[in-house]
C-alpha positions in Angstrom: 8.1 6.3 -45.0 4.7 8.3 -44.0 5.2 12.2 -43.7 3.6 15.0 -42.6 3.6 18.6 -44.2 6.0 20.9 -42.1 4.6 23.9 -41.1 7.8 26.0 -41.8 7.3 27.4 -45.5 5.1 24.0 -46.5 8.4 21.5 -46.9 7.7 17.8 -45.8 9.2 16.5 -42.9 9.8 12.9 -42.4 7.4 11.7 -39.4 10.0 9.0 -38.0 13.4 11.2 -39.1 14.4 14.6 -38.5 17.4 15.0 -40.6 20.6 13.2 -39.8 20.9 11.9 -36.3 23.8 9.5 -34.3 23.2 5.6 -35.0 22.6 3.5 -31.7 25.0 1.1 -30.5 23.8 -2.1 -31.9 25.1 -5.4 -29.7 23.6 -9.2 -28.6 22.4 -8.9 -24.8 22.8 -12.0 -22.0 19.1 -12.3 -21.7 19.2 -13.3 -25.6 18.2 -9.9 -27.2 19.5 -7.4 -29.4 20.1 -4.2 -28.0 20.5 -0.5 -28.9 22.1 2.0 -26.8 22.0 5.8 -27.6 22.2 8.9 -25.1 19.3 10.8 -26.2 16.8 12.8 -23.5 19.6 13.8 -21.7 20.2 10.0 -20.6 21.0 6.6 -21.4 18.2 4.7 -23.7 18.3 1.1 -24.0 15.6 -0.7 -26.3 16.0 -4.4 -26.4 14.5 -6.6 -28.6 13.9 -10.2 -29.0 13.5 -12.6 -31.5 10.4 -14.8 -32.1 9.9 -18.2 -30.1 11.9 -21.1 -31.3 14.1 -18.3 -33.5 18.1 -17.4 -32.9 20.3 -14.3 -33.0 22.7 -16.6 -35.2 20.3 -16.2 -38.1 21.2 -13.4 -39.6 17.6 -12.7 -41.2 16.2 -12.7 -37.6 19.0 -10.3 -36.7 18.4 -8.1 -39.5 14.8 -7.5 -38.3 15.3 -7.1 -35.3 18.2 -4.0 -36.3 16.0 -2.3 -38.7 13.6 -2.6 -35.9 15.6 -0.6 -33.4 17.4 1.8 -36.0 14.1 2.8 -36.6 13.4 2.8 -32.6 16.3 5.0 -32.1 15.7 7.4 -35.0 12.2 7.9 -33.4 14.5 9.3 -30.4 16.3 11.8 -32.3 13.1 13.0 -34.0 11.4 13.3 -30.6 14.9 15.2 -29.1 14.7 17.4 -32.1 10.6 18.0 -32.2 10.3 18.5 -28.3 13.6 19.9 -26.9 13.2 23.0 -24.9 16.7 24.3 -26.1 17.0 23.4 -30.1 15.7 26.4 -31.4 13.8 25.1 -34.4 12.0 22.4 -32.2 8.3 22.8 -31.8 8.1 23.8 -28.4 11.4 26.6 -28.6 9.3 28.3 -31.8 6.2 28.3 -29.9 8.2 30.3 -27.1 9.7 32.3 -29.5 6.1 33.5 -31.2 4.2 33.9 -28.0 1.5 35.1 -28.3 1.2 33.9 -31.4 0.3 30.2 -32.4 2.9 28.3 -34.4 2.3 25.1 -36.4 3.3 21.8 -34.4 3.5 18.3 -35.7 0.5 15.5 -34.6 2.6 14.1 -31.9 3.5 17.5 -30.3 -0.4 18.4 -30.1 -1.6 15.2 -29.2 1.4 15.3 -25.9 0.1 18.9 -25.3 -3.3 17.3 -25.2 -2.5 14.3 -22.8 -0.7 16.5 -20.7 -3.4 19.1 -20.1 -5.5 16.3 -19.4 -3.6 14.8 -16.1 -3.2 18.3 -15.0 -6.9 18.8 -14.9 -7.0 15.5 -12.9 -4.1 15.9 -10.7 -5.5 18.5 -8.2 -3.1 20.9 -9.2 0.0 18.9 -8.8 1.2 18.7 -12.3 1.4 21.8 -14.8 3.9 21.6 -17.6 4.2 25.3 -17.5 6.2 24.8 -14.5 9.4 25.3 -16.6 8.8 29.0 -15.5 9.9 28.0 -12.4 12.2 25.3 -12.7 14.6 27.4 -14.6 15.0 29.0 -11.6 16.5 26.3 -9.9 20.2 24.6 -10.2 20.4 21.4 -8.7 24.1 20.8 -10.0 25.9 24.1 -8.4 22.8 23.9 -5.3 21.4 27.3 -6.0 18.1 28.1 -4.1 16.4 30.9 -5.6 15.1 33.8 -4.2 11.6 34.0 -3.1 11.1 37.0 -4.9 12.1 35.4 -7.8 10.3 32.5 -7.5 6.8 34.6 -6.9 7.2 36.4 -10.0 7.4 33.5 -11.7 5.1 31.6 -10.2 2.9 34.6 -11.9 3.0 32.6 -15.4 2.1 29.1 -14.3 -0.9 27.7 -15.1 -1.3 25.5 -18.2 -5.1 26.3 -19.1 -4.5 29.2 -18.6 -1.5 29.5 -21.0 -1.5 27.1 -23.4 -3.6 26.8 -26.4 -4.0 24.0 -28.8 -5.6 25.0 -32.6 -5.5 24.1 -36.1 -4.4 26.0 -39.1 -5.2 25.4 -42.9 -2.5 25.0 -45.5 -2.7 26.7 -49.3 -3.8 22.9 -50.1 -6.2 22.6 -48.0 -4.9 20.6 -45.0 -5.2 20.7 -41.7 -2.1 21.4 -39.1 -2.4 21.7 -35.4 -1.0 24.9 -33.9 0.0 25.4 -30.5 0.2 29.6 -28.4 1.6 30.4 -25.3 -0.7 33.3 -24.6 1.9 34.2 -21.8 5.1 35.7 -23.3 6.7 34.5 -20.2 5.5 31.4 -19.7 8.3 28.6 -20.2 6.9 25.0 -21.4 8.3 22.2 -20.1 7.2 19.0 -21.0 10.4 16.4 -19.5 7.7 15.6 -17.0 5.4 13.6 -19.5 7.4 12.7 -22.9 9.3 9.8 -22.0 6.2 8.4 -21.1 4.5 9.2 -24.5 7.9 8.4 -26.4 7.9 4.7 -24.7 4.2 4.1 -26.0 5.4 5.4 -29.4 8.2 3.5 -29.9 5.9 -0.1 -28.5 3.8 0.9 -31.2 6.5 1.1 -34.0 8.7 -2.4 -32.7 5.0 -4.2 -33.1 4.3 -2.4 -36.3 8.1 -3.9 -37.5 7.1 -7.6 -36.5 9.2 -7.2 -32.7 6.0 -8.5 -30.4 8.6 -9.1 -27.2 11.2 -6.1 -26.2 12.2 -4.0 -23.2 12.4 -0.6 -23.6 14.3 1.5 -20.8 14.5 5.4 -21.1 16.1 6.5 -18.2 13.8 4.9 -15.8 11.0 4.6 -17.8 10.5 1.3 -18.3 8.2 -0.9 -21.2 7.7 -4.5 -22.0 6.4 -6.3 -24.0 5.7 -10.1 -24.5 7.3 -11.0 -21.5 10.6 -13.2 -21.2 11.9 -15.2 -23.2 12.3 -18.9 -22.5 15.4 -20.2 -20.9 15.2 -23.5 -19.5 18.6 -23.5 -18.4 17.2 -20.6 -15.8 17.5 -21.0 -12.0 14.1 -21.0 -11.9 13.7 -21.5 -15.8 11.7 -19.3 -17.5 9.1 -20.1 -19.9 8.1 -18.0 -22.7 5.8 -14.9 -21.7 6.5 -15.5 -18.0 6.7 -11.7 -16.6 9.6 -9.7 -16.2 10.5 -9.1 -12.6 11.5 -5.8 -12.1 12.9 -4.0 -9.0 11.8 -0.8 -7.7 15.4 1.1 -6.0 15.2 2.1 -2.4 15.1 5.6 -2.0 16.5 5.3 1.3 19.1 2.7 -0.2 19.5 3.3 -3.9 22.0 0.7 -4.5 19.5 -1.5 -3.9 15.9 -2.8 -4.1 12.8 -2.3 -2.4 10.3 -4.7 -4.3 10.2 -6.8 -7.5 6.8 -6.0 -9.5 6.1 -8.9 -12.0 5.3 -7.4 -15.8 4.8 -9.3 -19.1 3.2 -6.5 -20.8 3.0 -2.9 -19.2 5.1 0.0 -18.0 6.5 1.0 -14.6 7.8 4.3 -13.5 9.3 5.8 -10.7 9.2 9.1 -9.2 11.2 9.8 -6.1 13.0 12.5 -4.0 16.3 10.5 -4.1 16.8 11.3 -7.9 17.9 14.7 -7.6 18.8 16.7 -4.1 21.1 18.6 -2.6 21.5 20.2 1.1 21.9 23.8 1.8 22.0 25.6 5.0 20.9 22.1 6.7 18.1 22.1 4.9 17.9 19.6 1.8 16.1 20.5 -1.6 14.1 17.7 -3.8 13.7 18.3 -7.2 10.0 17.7 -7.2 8.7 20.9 -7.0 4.8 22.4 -5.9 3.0 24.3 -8.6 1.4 26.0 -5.9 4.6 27.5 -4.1 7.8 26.5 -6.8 9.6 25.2 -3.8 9.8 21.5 -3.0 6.5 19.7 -2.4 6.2 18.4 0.9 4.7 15.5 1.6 5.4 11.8 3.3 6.2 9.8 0.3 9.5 8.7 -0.8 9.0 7.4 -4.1 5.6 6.5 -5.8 6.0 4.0 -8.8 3.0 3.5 -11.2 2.4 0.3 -13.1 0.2 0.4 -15.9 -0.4 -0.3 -19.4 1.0 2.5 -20.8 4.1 4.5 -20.1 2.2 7.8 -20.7 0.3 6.9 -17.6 3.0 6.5 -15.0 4.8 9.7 -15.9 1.7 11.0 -15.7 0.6 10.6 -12.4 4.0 9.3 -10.2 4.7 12.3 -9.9 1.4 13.5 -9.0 1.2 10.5 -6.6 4.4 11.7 -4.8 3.3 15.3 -4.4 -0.5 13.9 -2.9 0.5 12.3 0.1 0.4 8.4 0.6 -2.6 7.6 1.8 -4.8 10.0 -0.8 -2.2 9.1 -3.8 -3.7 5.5 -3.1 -7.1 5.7 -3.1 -6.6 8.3 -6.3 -4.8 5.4 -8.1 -7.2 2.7 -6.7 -10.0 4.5 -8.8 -7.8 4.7 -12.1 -8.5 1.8 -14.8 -5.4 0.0 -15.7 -3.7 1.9 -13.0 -1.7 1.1 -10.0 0.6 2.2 -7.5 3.5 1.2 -5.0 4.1 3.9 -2.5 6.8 4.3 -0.1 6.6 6.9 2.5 9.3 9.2 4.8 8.9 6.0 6.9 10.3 3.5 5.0 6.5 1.6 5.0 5.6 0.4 1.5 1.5 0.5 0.6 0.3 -0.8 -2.9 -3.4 -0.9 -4.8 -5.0 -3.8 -4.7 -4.2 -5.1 -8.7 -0.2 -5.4 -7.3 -1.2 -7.8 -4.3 -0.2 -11.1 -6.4 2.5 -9.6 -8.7 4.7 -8.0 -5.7 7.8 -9.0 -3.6 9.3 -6.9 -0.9 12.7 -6.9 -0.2 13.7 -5.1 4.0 15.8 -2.1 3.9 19.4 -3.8 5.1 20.4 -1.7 8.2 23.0 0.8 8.0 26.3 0.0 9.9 
């Protein structure tokens, strides 16, 4: 088990553990997988994983792989929870609120996030900024409260990530190095939810291929990884030879009981933001959860839902939502530019747009009219 040296009074942290944690749900799957469930993130994870062609789940040395393989996975969950949580008040990101000004001591992973995520906000015209938490606290979109615009303009006051956030390095008494991170802004809130299940997906890829598990699906709430594509099954209608790509279906956000296109993956990610996932209607007026940097009230704009499909998770959280908040027709020729990148929009409209790497892997399926 690797480590790395804690920053809290030099003790030595596990890098995949963080002290004891719930074991996942271990079970066989229909599609021929073992799977582990765990509620972790504030939703349901599932992390599948399959055994090698021409192997079988009756083995019970293939079985045992793949387990270890996912305990592991789902440990890498709780660490993650534990390390990143906004609430726990020995994760990274609570001390680093509770020290502002001052830099605190991080692990690797919660620098390198920082990192990435100051990096699509610089590249997302202003439409993603992870100290939006500022803001976002403000809001309730269980009991519907809409807060006041007074409120909302003092807050908006401490967004503004480069700005804000600082990332650093501090030497131990033996010598090594160990990334810091300040909120220079006391009353700034950091709020990464918008961008870790992205980076957690790639991470936990990583460590199934490091354990020998070279075909799985990973689904974190929507968030969804593959990897090797199917597995065979002959017995299919059509059958499915090994590698063939995943079909995957992107929910209607007009309809979310059903489907608005199947996007064909062996190996990549696909992510989904849209203004169906979280609402609610006051006054007559209805409130997204997708909220503007610029204003802390709901972005308007004529998309729907914008999925991303690319070859890492970390790149659909990152820009779906940025794609949703830019407008259709820009959000498609910003994603047309991106390298490995693409992009299914659906506008207030109901008409669905797509770059130009989806135009052989896609399926549309019509809105059924409502009766």
């Amino acid at each position: 088990m690797t480590s790395y040296e804690s920053p809290i009074d030099g003790e030595v942290a596990p890098a995949g553990h963080a002290g004891a944690f719930p074991s996942p749900h271990l079970g066989n799957d229909a599609t021929g997988a073992r799977v582990a469930e765990l509620f972790v993130f504030n939703t349901d994870v599932r992390l599948y994983a399959y055994p090698p062609d021409g192997a079988s789940l009756l083995d019970s040395s293939v079985r045992g792989v793949l387990d270890a393989a996912l305990e592991d996975a789902a440990a890498r969950c709780w660490y993650f929870e534990r390390t990143l949580s906004r609430t726990r008040p020995d994760s990274d990101i609570a001390r680093a609120h509770a020290a502002a000004p001052q830099p605190v001591s991080v692990t690797p992973e919660t620098a390198e996030l920082v990192r990435c995520a100051l990096a699509y906000g610089s590249a997302s015209e202003g439409h993603f900024d992870i100290t939006m938490g500022t803001v976002t606290s403000l809001w309730d979109f269980h009991t519907g409260a809409v807060p006041a615009r007074v409120a909302l303009a003092r807050a908006l006051e401490h967004v503004g990530a480069h700005a804000r956030v600082q990332l650093g390095e501090r030497r131990l008494a033996d010598g090594a190095l160990v990334p810091t991170l300040a909120l220079t802004d006391p009353e700034t809130i950091l709020d990464l939810g918008g961008i870790a299940k992205g980076y957690i997906a790639d991470d936990l890829a990583r460590l199934l291929r490091a354990r020998g598990v070279d075909r799985f699906v990973l689904n974190l709430g929507g968030n969804v990884l593959v990897g090797g594509g199917r597995p065979a099954a002959p017995e299919a209608r059509p059958p499915h030879r090994a590698g063939d790509p995943w079909r995957i279906g992107i929910v209607n956000p007009f309809d979310p009981a059903h489907h608005r296109a199947l996007i064909e993956v062996a190996d990549g990610s696909v992510v989904t933001s849209g203004l169906f996932e979280r609402s609610f209607t006051r006054g007559g007026v209805t409130y997204h959860h997708i909220l503007d940097p610029q204003t802390g009230m709901p972005a308007q704009s004529d998309v729907a839902s914008a999925t991303i499909v690319s070859e890492r998770s970390l790149d659909g959280d990152g820009w779906s939502t940025t794609a949703l908040m830019m407008g259709a027709a820009h959000a498609r020729d910003v994603i047309e530019g991106l390298p490995g990148v693409e992009a299914l929009i659906i506008d207030d409209a109901d008409r669905v747009t797509w770059t130009s790497g989806l135009a052989e892997r896609l399926s549309l399926i019509p809105t059924l009219p409502r009766l």
